[in-house]
C-alpha positions in Angstrom: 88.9 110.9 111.2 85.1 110.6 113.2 82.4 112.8 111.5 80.7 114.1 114.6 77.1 116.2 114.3 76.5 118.0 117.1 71.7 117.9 117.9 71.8 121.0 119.9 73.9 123.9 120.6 72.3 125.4 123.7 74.8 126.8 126.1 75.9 123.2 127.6 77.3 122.2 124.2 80.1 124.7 124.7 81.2 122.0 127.3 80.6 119.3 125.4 82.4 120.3 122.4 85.9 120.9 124.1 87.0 117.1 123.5 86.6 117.9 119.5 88.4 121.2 119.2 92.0 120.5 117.9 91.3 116.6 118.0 93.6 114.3 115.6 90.4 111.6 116.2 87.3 113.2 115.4 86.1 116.8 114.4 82.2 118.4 114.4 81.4 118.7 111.0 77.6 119.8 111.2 75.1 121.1 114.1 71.9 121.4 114.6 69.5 123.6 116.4 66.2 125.3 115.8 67.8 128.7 116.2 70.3 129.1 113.5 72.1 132.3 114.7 72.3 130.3 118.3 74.7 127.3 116.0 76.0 129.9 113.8 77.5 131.8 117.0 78.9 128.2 118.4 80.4 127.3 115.4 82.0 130.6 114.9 83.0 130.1 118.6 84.5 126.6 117.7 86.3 128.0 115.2 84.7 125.4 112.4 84.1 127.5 109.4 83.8 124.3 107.5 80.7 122.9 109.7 77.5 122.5 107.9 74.1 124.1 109.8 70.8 122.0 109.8 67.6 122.7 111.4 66.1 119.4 111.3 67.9 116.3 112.9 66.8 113.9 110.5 67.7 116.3 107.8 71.4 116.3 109.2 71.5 112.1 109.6 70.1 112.1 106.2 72.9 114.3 104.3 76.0 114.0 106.7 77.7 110.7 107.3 78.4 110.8 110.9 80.0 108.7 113.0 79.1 110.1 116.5 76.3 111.7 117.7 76.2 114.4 120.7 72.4 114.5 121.5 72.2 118.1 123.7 68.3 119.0 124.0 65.5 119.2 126.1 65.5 115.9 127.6 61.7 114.7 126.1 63.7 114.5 123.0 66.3 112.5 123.8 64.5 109.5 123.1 63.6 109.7 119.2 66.7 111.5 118.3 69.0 108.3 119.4 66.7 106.1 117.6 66.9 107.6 115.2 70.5 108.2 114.8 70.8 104.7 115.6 69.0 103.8 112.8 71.0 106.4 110.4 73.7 104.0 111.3 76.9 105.5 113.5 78.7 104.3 115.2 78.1 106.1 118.5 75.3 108.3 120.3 76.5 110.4 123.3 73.7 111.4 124.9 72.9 114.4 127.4 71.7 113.1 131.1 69.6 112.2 131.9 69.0 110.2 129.1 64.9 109.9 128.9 62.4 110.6 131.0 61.4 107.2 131.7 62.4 104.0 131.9 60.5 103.0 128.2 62.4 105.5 126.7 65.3 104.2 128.2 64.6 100.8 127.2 63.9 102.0 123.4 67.1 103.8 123.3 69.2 101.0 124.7 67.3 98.4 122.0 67.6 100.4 118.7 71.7 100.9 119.8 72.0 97.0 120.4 69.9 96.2 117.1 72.0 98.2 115.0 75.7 98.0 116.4 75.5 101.8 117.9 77.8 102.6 121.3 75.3 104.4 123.5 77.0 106.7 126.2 75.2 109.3 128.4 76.8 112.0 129.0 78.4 111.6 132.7 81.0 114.1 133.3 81.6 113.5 137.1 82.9 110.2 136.3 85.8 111.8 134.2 86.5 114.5 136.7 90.1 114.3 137.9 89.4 115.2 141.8 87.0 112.3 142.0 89.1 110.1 139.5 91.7 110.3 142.2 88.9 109.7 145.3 88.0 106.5 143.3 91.9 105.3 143.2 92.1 105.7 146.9 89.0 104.2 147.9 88.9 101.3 145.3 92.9 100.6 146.6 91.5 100.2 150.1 92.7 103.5 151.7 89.4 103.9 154.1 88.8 100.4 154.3 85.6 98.6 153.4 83.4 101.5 152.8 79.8 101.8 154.6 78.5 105.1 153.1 78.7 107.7 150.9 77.2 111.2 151.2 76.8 114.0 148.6 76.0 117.6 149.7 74.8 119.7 146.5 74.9 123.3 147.8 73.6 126.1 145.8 71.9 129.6 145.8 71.2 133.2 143.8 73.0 136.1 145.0 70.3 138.6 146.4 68.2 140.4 143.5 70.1 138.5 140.9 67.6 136.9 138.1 66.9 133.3 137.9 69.5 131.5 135.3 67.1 131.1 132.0 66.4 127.0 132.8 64.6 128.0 136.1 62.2 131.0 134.8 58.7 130.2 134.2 58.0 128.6 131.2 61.5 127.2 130.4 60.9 123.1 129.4 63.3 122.5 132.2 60.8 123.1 134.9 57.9 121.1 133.0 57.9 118.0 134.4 56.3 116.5 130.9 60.0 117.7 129.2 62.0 117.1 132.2 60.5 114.1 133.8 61.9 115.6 137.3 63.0 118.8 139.2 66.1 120.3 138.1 68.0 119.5 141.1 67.2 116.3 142.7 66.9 115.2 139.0 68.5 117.0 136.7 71.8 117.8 138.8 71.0 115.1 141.2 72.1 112.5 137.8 75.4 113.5 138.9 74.8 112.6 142.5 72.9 109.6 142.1 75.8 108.2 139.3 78.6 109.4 141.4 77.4 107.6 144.6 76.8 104.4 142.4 80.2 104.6 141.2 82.3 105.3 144.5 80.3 103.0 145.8 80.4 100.0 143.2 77.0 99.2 144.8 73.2 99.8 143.0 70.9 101.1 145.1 68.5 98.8 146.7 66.0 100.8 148.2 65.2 104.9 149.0 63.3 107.1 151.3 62.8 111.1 150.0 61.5 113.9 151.2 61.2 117.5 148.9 60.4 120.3 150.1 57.2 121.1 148.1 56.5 125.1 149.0 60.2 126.2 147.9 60.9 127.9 143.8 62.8 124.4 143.5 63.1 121.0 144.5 65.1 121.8 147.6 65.8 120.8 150.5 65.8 117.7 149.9 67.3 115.0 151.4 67.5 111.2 149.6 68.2 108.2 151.9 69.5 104.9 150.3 70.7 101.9 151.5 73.1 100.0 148.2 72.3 95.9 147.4 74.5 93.7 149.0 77.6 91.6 147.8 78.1 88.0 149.1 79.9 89.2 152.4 78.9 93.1 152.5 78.7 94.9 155.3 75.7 97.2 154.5 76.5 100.5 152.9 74.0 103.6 152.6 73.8 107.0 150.7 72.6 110.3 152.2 72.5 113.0 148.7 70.8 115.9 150.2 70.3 119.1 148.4 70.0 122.8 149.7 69.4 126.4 148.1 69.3 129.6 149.0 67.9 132.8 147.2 69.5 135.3 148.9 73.4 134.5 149.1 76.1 136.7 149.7 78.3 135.6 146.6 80.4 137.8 143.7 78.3 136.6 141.3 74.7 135.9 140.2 74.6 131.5 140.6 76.1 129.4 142.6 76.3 125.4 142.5 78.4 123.2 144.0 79.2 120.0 145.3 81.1 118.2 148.6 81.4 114.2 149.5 81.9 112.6 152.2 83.1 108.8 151.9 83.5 106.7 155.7 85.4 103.5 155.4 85.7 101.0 157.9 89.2 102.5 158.5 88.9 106.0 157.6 86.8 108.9 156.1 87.7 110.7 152.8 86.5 114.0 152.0 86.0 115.9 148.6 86.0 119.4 148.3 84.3 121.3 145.4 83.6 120.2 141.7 81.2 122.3 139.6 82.5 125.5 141.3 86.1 124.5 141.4 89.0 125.9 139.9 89.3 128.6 137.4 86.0 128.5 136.1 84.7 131.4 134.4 81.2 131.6 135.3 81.9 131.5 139.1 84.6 134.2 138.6 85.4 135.6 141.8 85.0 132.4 143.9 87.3 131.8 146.3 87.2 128.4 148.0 89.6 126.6 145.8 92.4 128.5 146.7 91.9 128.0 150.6 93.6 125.6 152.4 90.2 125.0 154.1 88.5 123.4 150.7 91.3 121.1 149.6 90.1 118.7 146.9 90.9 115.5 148.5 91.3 115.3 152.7 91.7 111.9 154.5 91.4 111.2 158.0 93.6 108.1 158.9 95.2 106.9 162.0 94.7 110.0 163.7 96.1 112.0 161.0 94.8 114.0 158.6 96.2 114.0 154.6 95.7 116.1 152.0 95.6 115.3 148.4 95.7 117.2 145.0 97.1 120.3 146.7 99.6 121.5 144.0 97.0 120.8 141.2 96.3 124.0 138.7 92.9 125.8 138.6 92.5 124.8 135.1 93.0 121.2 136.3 90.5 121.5 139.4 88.0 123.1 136.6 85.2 120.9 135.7 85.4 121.7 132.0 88.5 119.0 132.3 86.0 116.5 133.0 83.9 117.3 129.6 87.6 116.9 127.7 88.4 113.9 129.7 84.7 112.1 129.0 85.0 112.9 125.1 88.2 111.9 124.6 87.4 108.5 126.2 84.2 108.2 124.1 86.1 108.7 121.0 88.6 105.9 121.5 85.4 103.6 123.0 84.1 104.1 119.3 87.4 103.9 117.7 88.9 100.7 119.2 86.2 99.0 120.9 84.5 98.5 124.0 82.1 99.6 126.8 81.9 103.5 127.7 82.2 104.2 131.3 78.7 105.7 131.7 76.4 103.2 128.9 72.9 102.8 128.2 72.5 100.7 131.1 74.5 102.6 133.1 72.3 105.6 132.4 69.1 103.5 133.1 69.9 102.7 136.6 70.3 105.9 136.9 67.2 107.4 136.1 65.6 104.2 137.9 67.2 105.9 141.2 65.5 109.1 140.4 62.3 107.6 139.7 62.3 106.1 143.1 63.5 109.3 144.7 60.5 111.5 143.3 57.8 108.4 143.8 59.0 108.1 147.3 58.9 112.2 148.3 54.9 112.0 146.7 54.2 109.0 148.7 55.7 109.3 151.7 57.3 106.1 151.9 60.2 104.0 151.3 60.4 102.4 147.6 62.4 99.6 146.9 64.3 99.8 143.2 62.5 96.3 142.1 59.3 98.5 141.9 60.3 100.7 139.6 60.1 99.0 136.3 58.5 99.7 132.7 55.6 97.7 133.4 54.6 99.6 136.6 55.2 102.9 134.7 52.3 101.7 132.0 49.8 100.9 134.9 50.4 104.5 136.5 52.3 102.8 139.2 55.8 105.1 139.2 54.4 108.2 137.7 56.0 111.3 138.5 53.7 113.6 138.8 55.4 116.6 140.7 58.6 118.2 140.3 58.4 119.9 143.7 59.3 123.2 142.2 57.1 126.5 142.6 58.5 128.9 140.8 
């Protein structure tokens, strides 16, 4: 059986520990977070009456012997936490995207897992949700043809009068750009959109051209062009991820955030309907849009004709918290049997390189190839980001 300590229990780690609950693999055995009546209520809610609470991370590596890590903080943290555990010596970190706030963090990270035998994973949900799992089976199988691009539409908003969500009021870490490293959608959420895009796509990005709207509460509009490296043979293939808010939606509850793709092939075009608003989920209670015919998850136009896909699939299913289950349960048997997580260390890097070049592209006004973005330039002041386009 894993020992797994949860490093904090803010309100994402309800998501994150699904894949342990009732697990014959691995069960959470400790957590830690500054505020103890904040873990004592998780692990109440996890039903682990056996779990031991620290409120120091070291203090936990020191006295538990863990086998997995779940790193779940503020993401300026990230960094010396997985060292850390790394060096405590288990066998896996998982941790929270983005995983650093720079590409020497990154690099640290990734080199203190490979010195001491430690499988790093960032935490990359999208890749494990089932609507998408399915997209990547058609596309990958040739359904569309060879495929030329890939766009991602992030669509989100506040009902009218409704408070901002805790992460996006003043003074919350997640909107200083020293903690954060980026804005909260184009970097935060937009990990989702930049891995996802990599993924469908098979392709790294090559080069990108941003604009941000810099007047708006947050880092929206915005709208990230990016054309993918090419294969021996390619035809070129591009990325549009564009992002749009509203504060004054017309919606049964108080956030809204959700997410639509749009994949053309040289035969076809495949469309995907809905992920973190999908299904049965209880904080969008009152939505909808998954049980229209309108929203299917997967629609394909071939031939002429249009299919649809996934149609008799279960709102618990089309729920995103099945992706969270899905991710943990394939971490667990990375660090039990062997092998390379889906979303790694690397994986995670090239990630937060993208992001870099989105945000350094938006304050300069120009396009930025991905070979410019590397830990040397970010010692000379060269990729700094220095805004996080968010005026709240």
């Amino acid at each position: 059986m894993l020992r797994v300590g949860f490093i904090g229990a803010g309100t994402i780690s309800d998501e994150n520990a699904r894949g342990y609950l009732d697990c014959a693999d691995a069960t959470i055995v400790a957590v830690c977070d500054p505020d103890e009546a904040r873990a004592r209520s998780q692990m109440r809610r996890w039903n682990l009456p056996e779990a031991a609470y620290h409120g120091d991370y070291e203090q936990m590596l020191d006295r538990e012997a863990l086998d997995i890590v779940e790193i779940l903080t503020p993401h300026h943290l990230h960094c010396a936490q997985a060292v850390r555990s790394a060096q405590a010596g288990v066998k896996g970190i998982s941790v929270q995207k983005p995983m650093a706030v720079n590409l020497r963090e990154c690099d640290s990270m990734i080199d203190a897992c490979r010195r001491n035998g430690v499988v790093l994973k960032v935490y990359e949900n999208f890749l494990f949700y089932p609507v998408f799992r399915t997209a990547k089976e058609l596309v990958d199988h040739g359904l569309i043809g060879d495929l030329t691009s890939i766009r991602v539409h992030t669509i989100g908003g506040l009902r009218q009068g409704a408070r901002w969500p805790w992460c996006w009021t003043p003074g919350s870490w997640a909107l200083d750009v020293r903690k954060s490293g980026f804005g909260p959608l184009v970097g935060d959420d937009g990990h989702h959109k930049f891995s996802l895009a990599r993924w469908l796509m098979g392709r790294d990005l090559e080069k990108v051209s941003a604009w941000i709207e810099p007047t708006t509460p947050l880092d929206a509009p915005a709208f990230i062009r990016g054309r993918f490296r090419s294969a021996p043979g390619d035809r070129p293939k591009y990325a549009l991820l564009d992002f749009s808010f509203s504060a004054e939606l017309s919606i049964p509850f108080d956030f809204w955030l959700d997410d639509f793709v749009e994949v053309v092939g040289s035969r076809g075009v495949l469309w995907i309907n809905q992920c973190s608003a999908a299904g049965d989920r209880e904080f969008f209670k009152g939505n909808q849009m998954s049980r229209s015919p309108v929203f299917p998850p997967i629609a394909v136009y071939l031939d002429g004709r249009v299919t649809t896909y996934l149609d008799e699939m279960s709102p618990s299913e089309r729920n995103w918290s099945s992706s969270f289950v899905a991710s943990t349960k394939h971490f667990i048997e990375v660090v039990r049997q062997g092998g390379d997580p889906i979303s790694s260390g690397a994986d995670g890097r090239e990630v937060v390189r993208s992001i870099i070049a989105a945000f350094v592209s938006a304050q300069e006004n120009r396009d930025v190839y991905l070979d410019e973005i590397t830990a040397e330039a970010e010692e000379d002041g060269r990729c700094e980001v220095r805004t996080n386009f968010c005026n709240l």
